[in-house]
N, C-alpha and C positions, 0 to 999 in steps of 0.2 A: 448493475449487480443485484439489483433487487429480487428477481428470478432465481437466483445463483442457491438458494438454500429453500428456495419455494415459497416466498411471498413475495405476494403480487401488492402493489401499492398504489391505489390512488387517487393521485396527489392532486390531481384536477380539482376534485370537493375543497383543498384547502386553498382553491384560489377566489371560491366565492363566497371565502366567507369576510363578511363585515370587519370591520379593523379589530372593534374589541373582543368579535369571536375566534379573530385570532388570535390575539392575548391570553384570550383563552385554552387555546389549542396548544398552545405551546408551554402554557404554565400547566397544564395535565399532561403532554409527552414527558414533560420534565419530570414531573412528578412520577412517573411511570416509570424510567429512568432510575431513579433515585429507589425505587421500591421494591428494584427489579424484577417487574410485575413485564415488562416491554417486550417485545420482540424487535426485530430489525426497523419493522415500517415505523416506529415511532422516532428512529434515527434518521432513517428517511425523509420523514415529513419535515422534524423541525430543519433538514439541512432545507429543503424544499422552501420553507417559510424563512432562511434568511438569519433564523433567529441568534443575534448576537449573545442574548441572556442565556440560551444553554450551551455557549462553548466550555466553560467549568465542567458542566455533567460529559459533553459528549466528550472530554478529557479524561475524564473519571471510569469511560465505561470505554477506551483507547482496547484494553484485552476481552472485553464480553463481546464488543463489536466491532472487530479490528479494519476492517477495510469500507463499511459502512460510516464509522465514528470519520473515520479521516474522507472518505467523500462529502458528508456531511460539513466538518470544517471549512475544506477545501474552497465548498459551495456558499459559504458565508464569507468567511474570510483568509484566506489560505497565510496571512501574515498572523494570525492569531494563531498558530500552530505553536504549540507550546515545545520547543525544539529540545529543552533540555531533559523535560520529560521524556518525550519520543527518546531521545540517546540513552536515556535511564534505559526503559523496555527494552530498545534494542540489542542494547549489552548485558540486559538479565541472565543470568546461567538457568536461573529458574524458570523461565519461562517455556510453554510448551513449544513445540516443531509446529503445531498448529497456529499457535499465539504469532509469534514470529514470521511465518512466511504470510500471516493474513496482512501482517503489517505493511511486510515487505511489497506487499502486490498493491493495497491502498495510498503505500510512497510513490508506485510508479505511474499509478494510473492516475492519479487524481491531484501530482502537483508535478510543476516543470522545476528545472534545476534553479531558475532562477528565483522561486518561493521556495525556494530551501535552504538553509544553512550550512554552508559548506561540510560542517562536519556531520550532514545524518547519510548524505552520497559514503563518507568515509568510512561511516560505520557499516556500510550495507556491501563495502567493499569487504571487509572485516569478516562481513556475514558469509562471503563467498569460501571462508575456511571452516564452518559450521560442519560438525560431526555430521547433522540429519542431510540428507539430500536435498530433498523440498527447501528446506532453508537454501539451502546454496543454489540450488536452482531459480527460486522467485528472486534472490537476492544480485542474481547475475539478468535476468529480465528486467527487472527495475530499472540497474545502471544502464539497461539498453535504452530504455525506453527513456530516460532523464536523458541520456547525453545522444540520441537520437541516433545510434548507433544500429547498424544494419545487422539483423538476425541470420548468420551463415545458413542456419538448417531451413529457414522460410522454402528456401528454396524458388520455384518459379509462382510461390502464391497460392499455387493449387492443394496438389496432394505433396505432402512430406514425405521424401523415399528415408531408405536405408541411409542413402549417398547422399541427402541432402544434409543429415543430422553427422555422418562422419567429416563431411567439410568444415562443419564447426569445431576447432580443436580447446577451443574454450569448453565447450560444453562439455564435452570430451573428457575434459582435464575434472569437471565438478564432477562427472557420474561416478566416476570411483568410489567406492568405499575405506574410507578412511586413510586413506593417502594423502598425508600433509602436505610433501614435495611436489604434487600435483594440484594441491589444491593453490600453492605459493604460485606455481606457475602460471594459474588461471589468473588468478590475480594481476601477475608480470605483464602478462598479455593485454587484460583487459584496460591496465594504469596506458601502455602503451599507444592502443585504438585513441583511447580518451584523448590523449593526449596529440595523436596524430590528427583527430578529428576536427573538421574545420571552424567548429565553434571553438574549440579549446583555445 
């Protein structure tokens, strides 16, 4: 994801550096961090470096750097994932359409169901009733992608038609516009898959 907002990061340099310059490296990310003076690569590197001393900050900065902070963790220690936190954010009313679905997409890509706490899967079900689309959108990709569940619209892998994304009646059911009964159903569906599916 480093690309994804236009920096480039690398992480290479911080494999050669000496122990205590990496000590170093990680007590100035931090610091950068905390100043918020950083960009993304500094959440990059210390995931890159392991570093257990900045999972507090990279906590801290969970909405500045929403799917980088949690690749980051992930990459150090995906059990260190402060769960109650996360369920806080995820249930903020306050929170933006952006804040949220960054979150939504760094739950899916960057931890399996099995480093998760049953109840953040719950809450991103939750999120599939979210007024904004994008929210309910990342928040129904996520649950795909945790419970390994096949994407109707993929289609044959190539190009996505028309006909590939009407096959999905889930997706279907989130693109609406504020239709709660639709959104309920998406939902109905999706608890169902889950449940059909052969890890369930």
């Amino acid at each position: 994801m480093g690309w994804h907002d236009g920096y480039a990061a690398d992480l290479k340099v911080l494999d050669q550096l000496a122990p205590q310059h990496r000590l170093l490296a990680e007590a100035e990310l931090c610091q950068a961090l905390r100043s918020q003076t950083a960009d993304p690569r500094a959440v990059l590197g210390l995931g890159h470096l392991r570093s257990r001393a900045s999972l507090p900050i990279l906590h801290d900065n969970l909405l500045r750097f929403g799917i980088y902070a949690l690749g980051a963790i992930a990459s150090i220690d995906p059990a260190a994932l402060a769960t109650d936190r996360v369920l806080a954010l995820l249930s903020d009313n306050q929170l933006s359409e952006d804040q949220l679905y960054r979150l939504a997409i760094g739950l899916g890509v960057y931890f399996t169901l099995a480093q998760l706490d049953p109840r953040v899967p719950a809450q991103l079900l939750e999120l599939m009733a979210h007024e904004q689309y994008l929210v309910r959108y990342h928040a129904l990709d996520a649950l795909r992608r945790l419970h390994h569940l096949p994407d109707p619209a993929a289609g044959n892998g190539a190009t996505i038609t028309r006909a590939d994304i009407y096959r999905d009646t889930i997706f279907g059911c989130i693109s609406t516009n504020g239709r709660a009964t639709d959104f309920r159903r998406a939902q109905n569906l999706l608890r169902a898959q889950i449940q059909a599916a052969p890890s369930a």
